[in-house]
C-alpha positions as CSV (number, residue, x, y, z in Angstrom):
1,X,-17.2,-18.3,-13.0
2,X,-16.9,-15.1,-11.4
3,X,-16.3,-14.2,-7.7
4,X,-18.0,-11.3,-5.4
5,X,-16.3,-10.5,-2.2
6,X,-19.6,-9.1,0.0
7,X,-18.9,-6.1,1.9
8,X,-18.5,-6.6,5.7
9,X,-21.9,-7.3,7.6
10,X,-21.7,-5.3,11.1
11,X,-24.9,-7.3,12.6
12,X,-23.1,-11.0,12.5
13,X,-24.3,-13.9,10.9
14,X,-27.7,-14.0,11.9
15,X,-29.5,-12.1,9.0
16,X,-27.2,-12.8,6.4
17,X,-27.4,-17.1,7.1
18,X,-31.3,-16.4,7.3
19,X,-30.9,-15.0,3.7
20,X,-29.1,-17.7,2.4
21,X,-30.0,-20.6,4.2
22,X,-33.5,-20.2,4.7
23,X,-34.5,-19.4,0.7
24,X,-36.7,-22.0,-0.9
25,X,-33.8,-23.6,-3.4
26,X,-31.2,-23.4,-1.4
27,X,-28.8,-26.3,-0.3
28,X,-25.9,-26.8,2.2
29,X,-23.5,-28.8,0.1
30,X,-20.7,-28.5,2.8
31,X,-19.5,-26.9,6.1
32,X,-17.0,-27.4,8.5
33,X,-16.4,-26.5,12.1
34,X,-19.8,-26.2,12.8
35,X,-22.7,-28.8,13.6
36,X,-26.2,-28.3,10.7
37,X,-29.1,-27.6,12.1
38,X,-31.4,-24.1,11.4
39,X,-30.3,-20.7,10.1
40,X,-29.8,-19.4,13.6
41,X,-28.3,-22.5,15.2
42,X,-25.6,-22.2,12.6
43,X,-25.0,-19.0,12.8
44,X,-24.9,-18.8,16.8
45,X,-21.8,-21.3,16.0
46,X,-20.3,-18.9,13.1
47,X,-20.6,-15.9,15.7
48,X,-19.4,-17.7,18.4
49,X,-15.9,-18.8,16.7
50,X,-16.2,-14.8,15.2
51,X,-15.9,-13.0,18.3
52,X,-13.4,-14.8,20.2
53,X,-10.9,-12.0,18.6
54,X,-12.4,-8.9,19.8
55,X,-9.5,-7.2,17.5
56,X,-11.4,-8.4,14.3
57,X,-13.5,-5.2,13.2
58,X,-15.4,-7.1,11.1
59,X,-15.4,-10.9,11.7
60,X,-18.0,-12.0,9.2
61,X,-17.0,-13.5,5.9
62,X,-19.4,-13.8,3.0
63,X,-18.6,-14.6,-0.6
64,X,-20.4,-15.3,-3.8
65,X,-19.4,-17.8,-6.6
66,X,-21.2,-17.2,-9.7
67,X,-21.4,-19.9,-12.5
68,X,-22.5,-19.2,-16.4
69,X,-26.2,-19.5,-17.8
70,X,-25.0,-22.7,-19.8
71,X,-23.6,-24.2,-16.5
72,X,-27.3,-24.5,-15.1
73,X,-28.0,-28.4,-14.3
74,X,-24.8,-29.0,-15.6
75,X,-23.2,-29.1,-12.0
76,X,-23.3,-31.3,-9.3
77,X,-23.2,-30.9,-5.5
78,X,-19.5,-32.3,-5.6
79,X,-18.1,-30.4,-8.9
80,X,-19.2,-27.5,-6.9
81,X,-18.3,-28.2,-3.6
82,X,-14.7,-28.8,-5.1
83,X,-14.9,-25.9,-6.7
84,X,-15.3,-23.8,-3.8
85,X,-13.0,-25.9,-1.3
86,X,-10.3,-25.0,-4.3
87,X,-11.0,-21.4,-4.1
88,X,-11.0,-21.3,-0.3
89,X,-7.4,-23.0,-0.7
90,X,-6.0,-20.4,-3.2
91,X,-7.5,-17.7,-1.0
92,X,-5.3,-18.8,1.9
93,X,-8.9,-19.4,4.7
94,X,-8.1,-22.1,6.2
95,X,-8.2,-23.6,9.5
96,X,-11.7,-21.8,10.5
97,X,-15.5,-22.4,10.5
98,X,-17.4,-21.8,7.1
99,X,-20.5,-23.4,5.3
100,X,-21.1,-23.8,2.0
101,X,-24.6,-22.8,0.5
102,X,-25.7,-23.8,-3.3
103,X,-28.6,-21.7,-4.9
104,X,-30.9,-22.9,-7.9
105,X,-33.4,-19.9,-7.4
106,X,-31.9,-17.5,-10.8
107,X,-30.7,-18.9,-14.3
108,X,-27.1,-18.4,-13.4
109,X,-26.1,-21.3,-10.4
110,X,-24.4,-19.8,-7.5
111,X,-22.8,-20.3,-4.3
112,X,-22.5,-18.7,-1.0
113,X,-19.3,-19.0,1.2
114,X,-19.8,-18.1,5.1
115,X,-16.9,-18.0,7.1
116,X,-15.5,-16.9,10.2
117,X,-12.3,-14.4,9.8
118,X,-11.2,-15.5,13.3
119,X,-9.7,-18.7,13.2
120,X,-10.0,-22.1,15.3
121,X,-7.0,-20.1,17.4
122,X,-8.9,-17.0,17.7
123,X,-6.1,-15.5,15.1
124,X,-7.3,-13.2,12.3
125,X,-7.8,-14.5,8.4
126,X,-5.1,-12.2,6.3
127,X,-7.5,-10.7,4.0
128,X,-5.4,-8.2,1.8
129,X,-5.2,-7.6,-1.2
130,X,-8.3,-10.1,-0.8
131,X,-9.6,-9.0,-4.8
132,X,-6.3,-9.4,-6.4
133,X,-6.1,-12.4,-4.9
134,X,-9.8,-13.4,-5.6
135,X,-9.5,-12.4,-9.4
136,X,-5.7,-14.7,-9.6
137,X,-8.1,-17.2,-7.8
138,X,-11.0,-17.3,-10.7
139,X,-8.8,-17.1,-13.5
140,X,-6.9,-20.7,-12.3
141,X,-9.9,-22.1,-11.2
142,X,-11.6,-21.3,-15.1
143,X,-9.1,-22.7,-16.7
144,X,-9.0,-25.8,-14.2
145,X,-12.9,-27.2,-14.4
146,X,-13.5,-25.1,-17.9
147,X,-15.2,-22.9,-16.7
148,X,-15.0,-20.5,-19.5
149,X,-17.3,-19.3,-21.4
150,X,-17.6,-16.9,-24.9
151,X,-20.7,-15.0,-23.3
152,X,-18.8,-14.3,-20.2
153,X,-18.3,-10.4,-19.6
154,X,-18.0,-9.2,-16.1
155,X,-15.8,-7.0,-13.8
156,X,-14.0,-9.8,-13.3
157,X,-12.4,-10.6,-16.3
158,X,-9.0,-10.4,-17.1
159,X,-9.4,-6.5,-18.2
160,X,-10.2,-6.1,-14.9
161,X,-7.5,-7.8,-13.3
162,X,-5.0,-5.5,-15.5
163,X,-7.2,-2.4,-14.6
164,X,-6.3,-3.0,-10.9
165,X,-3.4,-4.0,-11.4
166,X,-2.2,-0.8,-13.2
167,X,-4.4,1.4,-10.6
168,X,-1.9,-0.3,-8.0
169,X,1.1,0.3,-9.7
170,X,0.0,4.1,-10.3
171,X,-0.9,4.6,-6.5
172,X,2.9,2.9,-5.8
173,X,4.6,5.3,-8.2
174,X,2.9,8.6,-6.8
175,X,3.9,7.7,-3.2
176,X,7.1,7.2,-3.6
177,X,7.1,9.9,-6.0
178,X,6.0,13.0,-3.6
179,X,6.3,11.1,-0.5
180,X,9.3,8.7,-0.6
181,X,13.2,9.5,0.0
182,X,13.8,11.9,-2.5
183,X,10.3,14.1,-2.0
184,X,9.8,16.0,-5.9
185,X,8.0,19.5,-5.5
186,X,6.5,20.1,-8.8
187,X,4.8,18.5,-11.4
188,X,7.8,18.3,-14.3
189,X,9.8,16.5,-11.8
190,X,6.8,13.9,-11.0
191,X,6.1,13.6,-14.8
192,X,10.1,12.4,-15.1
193,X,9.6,10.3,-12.5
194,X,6.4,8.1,-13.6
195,X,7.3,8.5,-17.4
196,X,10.0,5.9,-16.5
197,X,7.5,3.3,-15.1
198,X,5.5,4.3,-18.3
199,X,2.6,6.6,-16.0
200,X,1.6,9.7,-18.3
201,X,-0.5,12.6,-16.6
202,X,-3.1,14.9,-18.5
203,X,-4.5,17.7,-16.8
204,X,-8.3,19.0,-16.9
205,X,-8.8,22.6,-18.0
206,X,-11.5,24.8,-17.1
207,X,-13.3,25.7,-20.3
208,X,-11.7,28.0,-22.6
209,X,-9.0,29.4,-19.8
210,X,-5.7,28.2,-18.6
211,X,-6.7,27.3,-14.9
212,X,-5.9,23.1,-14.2
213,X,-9.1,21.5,-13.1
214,X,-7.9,18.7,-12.4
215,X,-5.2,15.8,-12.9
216,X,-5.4,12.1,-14.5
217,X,-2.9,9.1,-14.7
218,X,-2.9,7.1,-17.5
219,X,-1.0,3.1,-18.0
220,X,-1.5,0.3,-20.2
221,X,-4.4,1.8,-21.7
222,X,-6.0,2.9,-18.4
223,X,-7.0,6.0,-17.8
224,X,-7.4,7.0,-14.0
225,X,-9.0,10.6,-11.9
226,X,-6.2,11.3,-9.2
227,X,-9.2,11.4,-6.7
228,X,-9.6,7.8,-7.5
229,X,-6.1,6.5,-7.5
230,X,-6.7,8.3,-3.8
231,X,-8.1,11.0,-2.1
232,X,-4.8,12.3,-1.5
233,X,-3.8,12.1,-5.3
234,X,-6.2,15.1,-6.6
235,X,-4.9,18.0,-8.3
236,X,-4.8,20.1,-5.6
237,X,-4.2,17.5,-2.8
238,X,-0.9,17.3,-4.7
239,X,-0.3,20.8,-5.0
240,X,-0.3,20.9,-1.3
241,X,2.1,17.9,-1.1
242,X,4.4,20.4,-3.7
243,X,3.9,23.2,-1.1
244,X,4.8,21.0,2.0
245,X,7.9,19.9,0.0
246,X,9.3,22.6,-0.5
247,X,8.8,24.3,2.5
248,X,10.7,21.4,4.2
249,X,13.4,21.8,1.6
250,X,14.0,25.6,2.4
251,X,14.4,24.9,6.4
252,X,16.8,22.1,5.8
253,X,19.1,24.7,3.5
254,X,18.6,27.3,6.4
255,X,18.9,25.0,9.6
256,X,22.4,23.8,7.8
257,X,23.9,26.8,5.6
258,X,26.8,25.7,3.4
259,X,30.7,26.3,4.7
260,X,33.1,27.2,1.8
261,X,36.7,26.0,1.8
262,X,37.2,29.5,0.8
263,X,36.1,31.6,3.8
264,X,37.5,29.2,6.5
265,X,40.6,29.4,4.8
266,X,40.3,33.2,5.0
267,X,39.6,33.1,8.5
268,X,42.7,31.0,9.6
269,X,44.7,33.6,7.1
270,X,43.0,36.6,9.4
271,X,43.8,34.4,12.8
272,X,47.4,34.2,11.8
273,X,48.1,37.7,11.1
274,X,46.2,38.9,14.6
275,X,48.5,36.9,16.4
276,X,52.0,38.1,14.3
277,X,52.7,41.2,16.9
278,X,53.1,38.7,19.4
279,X,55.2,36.2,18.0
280,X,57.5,39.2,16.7
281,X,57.9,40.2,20.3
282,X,58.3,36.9,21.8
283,X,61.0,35.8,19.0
284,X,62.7,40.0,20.4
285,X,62.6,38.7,23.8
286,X,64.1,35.1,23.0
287,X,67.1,36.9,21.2
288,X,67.9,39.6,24.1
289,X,68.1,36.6,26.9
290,X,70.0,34.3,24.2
291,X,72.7,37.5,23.9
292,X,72.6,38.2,28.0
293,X,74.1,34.7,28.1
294,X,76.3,34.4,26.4
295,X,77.8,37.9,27.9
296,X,77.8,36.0,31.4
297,X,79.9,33.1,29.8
298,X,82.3,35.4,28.7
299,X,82.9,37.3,31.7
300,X,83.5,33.4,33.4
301,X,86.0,32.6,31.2
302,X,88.2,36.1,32.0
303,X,88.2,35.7,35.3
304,X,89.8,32.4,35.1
């Protein structure tokens, strides 16, 4: 079995429940939330619990579950139904309207999964990460029902689920990399950096000259553009990070220069001997009223 998470449909539910509802071999097997009736009663309810969270961009929910060749005939309403209640439990959508739609129509069995992404309480449906999460999701639920097969080869195998995974990890390491605490500004330093979460970079060169092209990440056997890591991770992109970097680096030395020991000390050395004339005086005047004293006491004493 392999999963397809449908892009987001900006029109509602009403084409895309006509497409699966009203085909010629197609079934609901299950639905909750709503009442059955026609494609567009249906998905006036789907809409309805959709846009009570005006906050939801894109409120509509549609996935595919995709069975093997040799699985045709071979399941029935329930196996499948329990099959896709499993999946909707593993991808956390709970607690919201969906229906559940079998096709017979191709050689492969199907299903399709409408849901609402605004809950019963009008609270949005946490769907990050919603492919990691889908491919975790097909993998158990394979091995659960044996769902396996030797013919199976699609995106969604687990090569695939180790290419996005290292993709991630890549995209992690780079941010933290040139953006994080300790911002590097050149590309020996980043190399250091993602060599120790074992990320290696190769560089594109133009033809027969020295000029970099452009930049690639490679982990686990994975080889990656920057530009698809992120837009922000192409060779020059990062160049410009370098750039901004460093230029941040230089006004923090000049905003705070560095004080040596050495010249304050030198300054309170320079402070004390500007003010020695005057404590020379002061300690001349001290001794001429200490020796006028003790003059007067003198003079007391004869006269008694």
């Amino acid at each position: 079995m392999v999963a397809k998470i449908i892009p987001n449909h900006a029109s509602g539910f009403a084409n895309i429940c006509a497409y699966t509802i009203d085909r010629e071999k197609a079934k609901i097997i299950h639905s909750e939330g709503i009442r059955l009736g026609s494609s567009q009663f249906i998905a006036e309810q789907l809409n309805m619990y959709a846009n009570s969270n005006n906050r939801v961009k894109y409120p509509v929910g549609h996935i595919v579950l995709s069975f093997s060749k040799e699985l045709n005939g071979k399941l029935s309403d329930n196996v499948q139904k329990f099959i896709a209640m499993d999946y909707l439990t593993k991808m956390n959508i709970k607690n919201t309207a969906f229906v559940i739609v079998a096709h017979s129509d191709k050689s492969n069995p199907h299903l399709h999964i409408l849901y609402s992404k605004s809950d019963y309480n009008s609270q949005k449906i946490n769907d990050s990460h919603s492919k990691l999460r889908s491919l975790k999701s097909v993998n158990e639920l394979n091995i659960k029902y044996n769902l396996r097969t030797e013919t199976i080869n699609s995106p969604f195998t687990d090569s695939k689920s180790k290419y996005y995974i290292a993709k991630k990890e890549i995209k992690y390491a780079i941010q933290n990399a040139i953006y994080g605490k300790n911002k590097v500004n050149n590309w020996n330093d980043l190399q250091k950096l993602l060599s120790l979460k074992g990320i290696h970079i190769e560089f594109k060169i133009k033809g027969n000259s020295n000029e970099i092209q452009g930049v690639s990440f490679s982990k686990d056997g994975f080889r990656f553009k920057g530009s698809e890591v992120g837009c922000e991770f192409s060779f020059s992109k990062i160049e410009q990070t370098f750039q901004a970097n460093k230029e941040t680096s230089n006004s923090l030395n000049n905003n705070f220069p560095i004080i040596t020991m050495e010249s304050e000390y030198d300054k309170s050395k320079e402070r004390s001997h500007s003010f020695s004339p005057f404590l020379d005086l002061a300690s001349g005047i001290q001794l001429e009223q200490e020796d006028e004293n003790q003059r007067k006491k003198r003079k007391r004493k004869f006269k008694y």
